[in-house]
N, C-alpha and C positions, 0 to 999 in steps of 0.2 A: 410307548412300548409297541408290542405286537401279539396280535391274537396267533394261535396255530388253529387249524382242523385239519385233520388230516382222514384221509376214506380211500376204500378200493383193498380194504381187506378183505377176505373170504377165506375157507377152504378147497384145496386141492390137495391132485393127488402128486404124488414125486415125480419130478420132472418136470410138472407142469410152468407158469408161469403166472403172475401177476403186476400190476402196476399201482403202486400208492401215489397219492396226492400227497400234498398236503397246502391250503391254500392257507397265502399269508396277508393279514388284515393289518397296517401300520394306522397307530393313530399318536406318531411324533415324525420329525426328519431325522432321527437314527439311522445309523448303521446297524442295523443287526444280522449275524451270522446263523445261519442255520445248517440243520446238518439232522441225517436218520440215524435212528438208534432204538432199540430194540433192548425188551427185557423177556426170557423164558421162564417156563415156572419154576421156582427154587433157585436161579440165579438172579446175580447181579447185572445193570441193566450196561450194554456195553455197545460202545461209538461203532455206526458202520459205512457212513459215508459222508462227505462233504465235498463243499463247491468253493473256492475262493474268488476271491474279487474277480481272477483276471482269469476263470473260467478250470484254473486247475482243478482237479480233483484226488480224492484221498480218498481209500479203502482198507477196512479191517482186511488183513488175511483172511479170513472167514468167509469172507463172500465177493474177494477180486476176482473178476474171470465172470462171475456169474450176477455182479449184483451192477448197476449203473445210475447215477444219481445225474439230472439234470435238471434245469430252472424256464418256465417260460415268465420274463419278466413284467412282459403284457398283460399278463391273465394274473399277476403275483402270484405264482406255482410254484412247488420245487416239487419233482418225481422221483421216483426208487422204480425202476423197472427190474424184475428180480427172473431169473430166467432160471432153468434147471434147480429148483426146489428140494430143497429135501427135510425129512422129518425134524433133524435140527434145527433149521430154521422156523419152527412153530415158537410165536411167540407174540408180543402184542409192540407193535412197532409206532413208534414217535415219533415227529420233528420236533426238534427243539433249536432254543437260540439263546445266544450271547449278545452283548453290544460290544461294538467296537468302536475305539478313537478313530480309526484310519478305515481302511481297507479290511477287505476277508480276509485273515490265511489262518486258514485249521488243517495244520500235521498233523501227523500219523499221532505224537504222542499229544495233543492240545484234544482231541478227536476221541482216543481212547480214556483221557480223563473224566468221566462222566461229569465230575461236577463244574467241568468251564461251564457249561449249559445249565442255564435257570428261569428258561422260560421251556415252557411245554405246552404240548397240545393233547385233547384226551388219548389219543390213542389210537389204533386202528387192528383188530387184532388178525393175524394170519396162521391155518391152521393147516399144515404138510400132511396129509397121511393116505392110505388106500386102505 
């Protein structure tokens, strides 16, 4: 399987800017997918970005334009660089992962499914406000 951690949550104010980690610990030769996802308070937790095998990437409407997900495979890292913030986006943000037969590929709707994802990491929480 695979451990997550993920960090580099804090609070800011609107507009600001932050970067999550989240580093990934393998202790099999799987394939696993991962992908950010976030849950607010009193909602359901909901898919916000992901990376496929061959470097595509996938974003909720919620945060394309402003949100950026990428991997350094060296370090085993995957990022969320999140730019222009706003109070919606307070919430406590995850990596999570799937296994897969093949290759990556998480669409828009595999992405928004929350339950493809069954591994997690604790959490990292990010707070928008002024």
């Amino acid at each position: 399987q695979v451990q997550l951690v993920e960090s580099g949550g804090d609070s800011v104010q609107p507009g600001g800017s932050l970067r999550l980690s989240c580093t990934v610990r393998r202790t099999d030769d799987g394939t696993y997918c991962i992908a950010w996802l976030r849950q607010a308070p009193g909602k359901e937790r909901e898919g916000l970005a992901a990376i496929d095998s061959d470097g595509t990437t996938t974003y909720a409407d919620s945060v394309k334009g402003r949100f950026t997900i990428s991997q350094d495979n060296a370090k085993n890292t995957l990022y969320l660089q999140m730019n222009n913030l706003k109070p919606d986006d307070t919430a406590m943000y995850y990596c999570a992962a799937y296994q897969s037969g093949g290759l990556c590929y998480t669409p828009l709707d595999r992405l928004s499914y929350v339950r493809t994802f069954y591994i997690w990491g604790q959490g990292t929480q990010v707070t928008v406000s002024s």
